[in-house]
Backbone bond lengths (Angstrom), bond angles and torsions (degrees), N, CA, C in turn:
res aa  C-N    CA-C-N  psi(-1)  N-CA   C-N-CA  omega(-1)  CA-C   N-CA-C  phi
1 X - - - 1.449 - - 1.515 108.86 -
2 X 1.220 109.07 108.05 1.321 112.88 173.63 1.987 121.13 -87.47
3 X 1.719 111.15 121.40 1.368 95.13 -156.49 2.240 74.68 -125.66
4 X 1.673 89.70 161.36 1.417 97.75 176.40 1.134 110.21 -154.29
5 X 1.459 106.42 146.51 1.689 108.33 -158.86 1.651 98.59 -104.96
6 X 1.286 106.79 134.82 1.881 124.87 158.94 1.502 100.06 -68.03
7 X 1.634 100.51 135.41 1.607 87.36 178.17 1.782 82.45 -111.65
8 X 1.382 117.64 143.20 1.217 111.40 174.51 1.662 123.03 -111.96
9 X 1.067 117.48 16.30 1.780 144.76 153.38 1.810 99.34 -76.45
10 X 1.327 88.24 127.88 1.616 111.59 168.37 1.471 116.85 -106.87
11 X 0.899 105.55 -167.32 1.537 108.75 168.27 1.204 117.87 173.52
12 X 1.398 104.19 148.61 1.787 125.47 -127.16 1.084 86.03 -111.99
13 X 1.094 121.46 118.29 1.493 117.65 164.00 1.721 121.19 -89.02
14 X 1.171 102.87 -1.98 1.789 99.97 161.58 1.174 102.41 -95.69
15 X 1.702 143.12 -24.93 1.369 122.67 -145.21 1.859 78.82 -111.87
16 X 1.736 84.55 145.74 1.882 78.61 174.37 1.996 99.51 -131.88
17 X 0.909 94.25 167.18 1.653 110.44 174.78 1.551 105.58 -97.57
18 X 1.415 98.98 108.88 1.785 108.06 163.32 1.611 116.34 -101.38
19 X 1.219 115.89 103.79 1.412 112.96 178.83 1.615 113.37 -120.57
20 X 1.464 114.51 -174.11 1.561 134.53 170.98 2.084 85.10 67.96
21 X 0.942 105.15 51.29 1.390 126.50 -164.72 1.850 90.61 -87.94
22 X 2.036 131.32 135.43 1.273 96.60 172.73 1.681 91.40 -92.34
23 X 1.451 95.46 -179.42 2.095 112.40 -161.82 1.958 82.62 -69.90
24 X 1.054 151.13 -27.94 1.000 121.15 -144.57 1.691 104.71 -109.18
25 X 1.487 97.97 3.71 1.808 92.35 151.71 0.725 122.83 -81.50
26 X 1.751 110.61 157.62 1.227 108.41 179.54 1.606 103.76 -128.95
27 X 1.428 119.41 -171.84 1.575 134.72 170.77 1.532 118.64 -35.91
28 X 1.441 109.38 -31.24 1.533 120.50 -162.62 1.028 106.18 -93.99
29 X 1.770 126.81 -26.36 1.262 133.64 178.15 1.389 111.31 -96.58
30 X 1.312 132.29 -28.32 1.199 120.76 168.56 1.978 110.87 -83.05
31 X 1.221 124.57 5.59 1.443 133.65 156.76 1.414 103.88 -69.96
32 X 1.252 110.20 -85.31 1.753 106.45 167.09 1.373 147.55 -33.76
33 X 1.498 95.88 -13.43 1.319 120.02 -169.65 1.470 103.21 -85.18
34 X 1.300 115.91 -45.53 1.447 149.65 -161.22 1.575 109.85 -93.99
35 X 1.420 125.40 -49.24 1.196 125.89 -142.52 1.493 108.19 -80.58
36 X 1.081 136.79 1.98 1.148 149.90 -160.10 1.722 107.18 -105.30
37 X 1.564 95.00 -12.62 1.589 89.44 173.24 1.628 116.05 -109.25
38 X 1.200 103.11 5.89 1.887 120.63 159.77 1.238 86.34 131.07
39 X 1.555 101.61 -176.88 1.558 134.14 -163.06 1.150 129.41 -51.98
40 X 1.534 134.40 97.81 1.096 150.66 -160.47 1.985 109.05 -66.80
41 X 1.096 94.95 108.46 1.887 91.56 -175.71 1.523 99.05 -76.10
42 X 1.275 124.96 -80.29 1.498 148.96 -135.93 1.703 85.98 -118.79
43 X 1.329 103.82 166.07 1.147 124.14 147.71 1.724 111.44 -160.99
44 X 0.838 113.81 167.86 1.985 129.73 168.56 1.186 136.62 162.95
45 X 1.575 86.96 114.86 1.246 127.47 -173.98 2.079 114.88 -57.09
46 X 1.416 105.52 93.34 1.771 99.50 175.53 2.060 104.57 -47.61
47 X 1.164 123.17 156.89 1.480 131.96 160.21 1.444 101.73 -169.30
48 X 1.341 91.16 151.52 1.887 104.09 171.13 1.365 101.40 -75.70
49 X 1.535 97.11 128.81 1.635 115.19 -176.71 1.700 93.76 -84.79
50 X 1.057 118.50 -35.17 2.269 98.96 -176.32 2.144 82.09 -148.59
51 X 1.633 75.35 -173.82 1.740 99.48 167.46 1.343 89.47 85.53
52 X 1.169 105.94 -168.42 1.724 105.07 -160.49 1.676 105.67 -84.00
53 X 1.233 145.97 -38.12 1.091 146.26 120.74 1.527 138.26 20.92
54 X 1.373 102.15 -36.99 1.279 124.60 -153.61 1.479 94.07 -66.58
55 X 1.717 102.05 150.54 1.531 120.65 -161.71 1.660 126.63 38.28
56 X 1.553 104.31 13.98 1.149 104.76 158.31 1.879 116.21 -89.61
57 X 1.457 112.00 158.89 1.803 112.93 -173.63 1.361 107.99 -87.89
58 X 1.203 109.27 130.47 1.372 117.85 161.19 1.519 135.52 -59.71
59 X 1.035 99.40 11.79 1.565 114.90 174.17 1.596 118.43 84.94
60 X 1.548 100.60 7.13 1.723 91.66 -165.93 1.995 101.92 -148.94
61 X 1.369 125.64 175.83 1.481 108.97 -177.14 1.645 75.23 -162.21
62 X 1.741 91.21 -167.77 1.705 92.16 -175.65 2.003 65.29 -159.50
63 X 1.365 99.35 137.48 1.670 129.25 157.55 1.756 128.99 -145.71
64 X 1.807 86.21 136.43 1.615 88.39 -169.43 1.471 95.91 -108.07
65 X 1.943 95.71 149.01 1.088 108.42 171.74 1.729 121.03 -95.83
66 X 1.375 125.83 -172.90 1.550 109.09 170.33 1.427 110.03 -96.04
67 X 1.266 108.23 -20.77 1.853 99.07 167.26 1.660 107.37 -129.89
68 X 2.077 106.75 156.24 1.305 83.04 -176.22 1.859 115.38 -89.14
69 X 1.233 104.80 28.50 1.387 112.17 175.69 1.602 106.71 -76.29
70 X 1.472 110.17 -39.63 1.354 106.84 -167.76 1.673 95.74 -89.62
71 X 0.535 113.16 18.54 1.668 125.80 -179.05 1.595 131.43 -118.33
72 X 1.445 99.29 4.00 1.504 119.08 -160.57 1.969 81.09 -150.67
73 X 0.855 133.98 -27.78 1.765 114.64 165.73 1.816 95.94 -86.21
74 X 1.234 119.05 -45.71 1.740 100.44 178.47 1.374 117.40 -55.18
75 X 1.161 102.16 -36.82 1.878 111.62 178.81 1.502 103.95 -42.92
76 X 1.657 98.59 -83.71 1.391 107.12 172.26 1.759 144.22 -46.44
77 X 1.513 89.29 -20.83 1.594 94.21 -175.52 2.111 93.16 -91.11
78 X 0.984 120.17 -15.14 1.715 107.05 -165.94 1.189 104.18 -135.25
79 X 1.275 130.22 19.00 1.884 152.00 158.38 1.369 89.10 -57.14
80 X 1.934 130.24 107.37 1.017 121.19 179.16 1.565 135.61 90.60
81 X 1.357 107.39 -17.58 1.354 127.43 -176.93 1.790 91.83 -68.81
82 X 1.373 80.36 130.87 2.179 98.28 169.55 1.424 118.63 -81.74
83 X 1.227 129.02 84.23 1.730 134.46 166.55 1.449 112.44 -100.40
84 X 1.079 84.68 121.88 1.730 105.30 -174.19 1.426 107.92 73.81
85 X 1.363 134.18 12.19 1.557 115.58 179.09 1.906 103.54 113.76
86 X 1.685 101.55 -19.04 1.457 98.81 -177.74 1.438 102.38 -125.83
87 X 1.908 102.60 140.06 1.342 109.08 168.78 1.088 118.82 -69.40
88 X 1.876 123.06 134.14 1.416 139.17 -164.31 1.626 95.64 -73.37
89 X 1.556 119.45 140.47 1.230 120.77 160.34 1.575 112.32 -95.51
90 X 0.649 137.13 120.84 1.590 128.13 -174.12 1.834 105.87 -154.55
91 X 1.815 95.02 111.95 1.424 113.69 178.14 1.479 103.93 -145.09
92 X 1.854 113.13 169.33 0.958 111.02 -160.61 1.964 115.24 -79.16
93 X 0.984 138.36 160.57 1.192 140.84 -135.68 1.593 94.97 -102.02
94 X 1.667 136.95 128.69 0.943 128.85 156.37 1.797 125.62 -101.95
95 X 1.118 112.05 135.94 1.535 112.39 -160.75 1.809 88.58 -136.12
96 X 1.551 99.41 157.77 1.077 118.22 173.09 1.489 100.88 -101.62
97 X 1.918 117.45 148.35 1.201 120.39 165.59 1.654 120.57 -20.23
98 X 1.426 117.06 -63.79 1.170 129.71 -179.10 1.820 123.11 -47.49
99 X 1.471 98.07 -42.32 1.669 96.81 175.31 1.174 104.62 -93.09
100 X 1.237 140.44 -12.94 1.517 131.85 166.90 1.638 104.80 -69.29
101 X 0.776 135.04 -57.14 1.590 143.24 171.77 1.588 116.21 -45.12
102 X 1.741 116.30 -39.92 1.283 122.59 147.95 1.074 146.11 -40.11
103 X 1.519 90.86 -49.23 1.620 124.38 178.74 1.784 92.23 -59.89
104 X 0.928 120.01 -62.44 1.564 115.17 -155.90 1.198 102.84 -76.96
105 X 1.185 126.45 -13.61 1.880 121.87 173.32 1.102 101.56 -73.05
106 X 1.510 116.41 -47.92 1.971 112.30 -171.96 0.707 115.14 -84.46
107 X 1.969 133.65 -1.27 1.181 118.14 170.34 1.319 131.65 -54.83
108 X 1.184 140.39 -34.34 1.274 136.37 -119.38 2.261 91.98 179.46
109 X 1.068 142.68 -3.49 1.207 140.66 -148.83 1.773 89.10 -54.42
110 X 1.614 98.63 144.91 1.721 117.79 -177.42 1.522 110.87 28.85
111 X 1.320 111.41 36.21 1.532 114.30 156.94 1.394 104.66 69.43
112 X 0.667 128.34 10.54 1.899 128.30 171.88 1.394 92.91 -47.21
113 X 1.673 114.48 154.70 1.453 123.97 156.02 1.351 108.48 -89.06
114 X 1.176 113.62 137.04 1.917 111.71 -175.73 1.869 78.02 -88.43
115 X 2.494 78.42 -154.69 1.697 77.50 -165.47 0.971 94.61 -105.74
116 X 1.489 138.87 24.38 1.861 147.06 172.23 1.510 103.99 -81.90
117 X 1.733 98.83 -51.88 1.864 109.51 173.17 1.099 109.25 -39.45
118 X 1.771 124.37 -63.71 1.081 117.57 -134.21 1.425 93.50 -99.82
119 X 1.608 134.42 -30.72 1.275 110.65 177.42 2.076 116.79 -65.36
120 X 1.301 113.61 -24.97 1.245 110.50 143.28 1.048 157.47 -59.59
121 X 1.152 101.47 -10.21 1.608 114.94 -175.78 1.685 112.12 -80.32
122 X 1.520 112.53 162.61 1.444 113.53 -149.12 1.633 87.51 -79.34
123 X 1.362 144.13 -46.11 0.981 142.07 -166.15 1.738 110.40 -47.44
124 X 1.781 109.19 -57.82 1.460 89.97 -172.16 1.415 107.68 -107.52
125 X 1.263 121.24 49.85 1.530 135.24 174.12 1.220 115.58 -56.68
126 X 1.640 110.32 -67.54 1.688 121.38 165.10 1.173 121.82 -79.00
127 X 1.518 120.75 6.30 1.845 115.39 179.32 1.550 95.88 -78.03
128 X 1.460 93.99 178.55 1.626 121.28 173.64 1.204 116.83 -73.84
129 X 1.237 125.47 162.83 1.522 122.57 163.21 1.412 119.27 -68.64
130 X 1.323 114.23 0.50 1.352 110.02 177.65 1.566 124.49 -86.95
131 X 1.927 87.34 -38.02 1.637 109.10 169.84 1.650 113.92 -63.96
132 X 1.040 104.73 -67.24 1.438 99.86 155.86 1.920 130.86 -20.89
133 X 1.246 91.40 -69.30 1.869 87.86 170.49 1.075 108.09 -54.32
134 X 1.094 132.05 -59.57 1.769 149.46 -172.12 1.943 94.16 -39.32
135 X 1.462 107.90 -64.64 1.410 103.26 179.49 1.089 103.90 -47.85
136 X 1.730 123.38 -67.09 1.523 100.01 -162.97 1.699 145.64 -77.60
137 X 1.760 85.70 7.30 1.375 99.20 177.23 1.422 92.35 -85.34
138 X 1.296 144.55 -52.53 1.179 144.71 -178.98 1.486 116.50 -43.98
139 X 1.352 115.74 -28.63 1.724 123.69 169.52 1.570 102.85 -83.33
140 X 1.717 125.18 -35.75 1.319 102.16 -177.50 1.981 119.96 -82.80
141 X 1.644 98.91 -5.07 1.482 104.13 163.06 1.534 104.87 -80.69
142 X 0.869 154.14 -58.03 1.264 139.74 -166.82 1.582 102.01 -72.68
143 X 1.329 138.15 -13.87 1.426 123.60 -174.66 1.908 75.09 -73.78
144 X 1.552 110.81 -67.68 1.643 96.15 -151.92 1.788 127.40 -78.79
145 X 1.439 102.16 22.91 1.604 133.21 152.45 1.906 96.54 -71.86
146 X 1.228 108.03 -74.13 1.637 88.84 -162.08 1.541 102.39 -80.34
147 X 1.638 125.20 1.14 1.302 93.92 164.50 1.771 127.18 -103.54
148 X 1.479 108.33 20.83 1.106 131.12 146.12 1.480 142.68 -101.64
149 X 1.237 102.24 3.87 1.537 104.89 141.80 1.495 126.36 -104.58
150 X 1.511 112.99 14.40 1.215 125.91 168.46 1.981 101.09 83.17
151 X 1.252 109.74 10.91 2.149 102.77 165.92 1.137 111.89 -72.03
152 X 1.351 111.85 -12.74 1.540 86.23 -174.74 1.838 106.52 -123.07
153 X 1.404 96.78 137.22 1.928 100.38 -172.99 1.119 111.83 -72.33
154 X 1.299 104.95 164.86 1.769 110.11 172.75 1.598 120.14 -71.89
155 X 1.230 105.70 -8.65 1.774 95.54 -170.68 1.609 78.03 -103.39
156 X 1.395 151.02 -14.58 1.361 133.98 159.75 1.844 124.21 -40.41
157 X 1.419 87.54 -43.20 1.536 116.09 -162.68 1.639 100.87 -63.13
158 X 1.535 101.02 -54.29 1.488 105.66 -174.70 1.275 114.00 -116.76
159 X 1.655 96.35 138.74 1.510 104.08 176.41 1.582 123.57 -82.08
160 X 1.752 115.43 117.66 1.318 109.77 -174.87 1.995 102.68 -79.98
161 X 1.826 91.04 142.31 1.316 97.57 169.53 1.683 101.47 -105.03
162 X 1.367 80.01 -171.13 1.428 95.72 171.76 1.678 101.18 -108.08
163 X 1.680 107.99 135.02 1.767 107.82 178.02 1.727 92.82 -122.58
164 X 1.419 103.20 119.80 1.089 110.97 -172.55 1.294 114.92 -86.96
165 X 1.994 117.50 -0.06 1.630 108.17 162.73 1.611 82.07 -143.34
């Protein structure tokens, strides 16, 4: 009896897996870390959502690039690279149909600029780090303006993942 297995994990050849990550990076340093090998699509950051832990990193993220060329020289150039004292694991990202399809709903929902957009974006490219904060405190007062007059929904607020148990 001949039997054969469907594997139903893909793999992305722009999005890669950065792990053995230490907890005290963050989003801004693995942008910088990265950005130098072209245009950063996605990024996401693992953290403990509660328990004592909570908002600390799990040591690992997953970021997409716009081609998988520039995604296959980052691979290769920082496969092993020592940050913070630990060698970077960094390979290409496997996802099931379902969280890839996720992925693109939570990217971006009603066009909001996240805070990847906006520190990219052409406007505060050459500002300061001050202008910059200033913007994004100014985006997190107006997020909790419309979510105190009740515009904005709760499944806006939070991003659903996928929990695979």
């Amino acid at each position: 009896m001949n039997t054969t297995t469907v594997t139903t994990s893909t793999v992305n050849t722009k999005r890669l897996y950065i792990g053995n990550l230490d907890q005290t990076i963050d989003e801004y340093a693995i942008v910088k870390l990265f950005e130098k090998f072209g245009k950063i699509k996605y990024i996401e950051m693992m953290i403990h959502r509660n328990g004592p832990r909570k908002g600390i990193s799990k040591g690992y993220c997953f970021l997409e690039f716009e081609t998988k060329e520039q995604a296959l020289t980052a691979m290769n150039t920082l496969q092993n690279k020592i940050i913070k004292g630990k060698p970077l694991n960094v390979s290409f990202a496997h996802m099931t149909p379902e969280q890839d399809e996720a992925k693109k709903r939570a990217a971006n929902p009603n066009g909001r600029p996240n805070l990847l957009s906006m520190l990219r974006g052409q406007k505060l490219k050459n500002s300061s780090t001050d202008a910059k904060i200033l913007a994004i405190e100014k985006k997190l007062q107006l997020i909790q303006q419309q979510k105190s007059n009740g515009s904005l929904k709760q499944e806006e607020t939070s991003k659903s993942r996928y929990k695979p148990y």
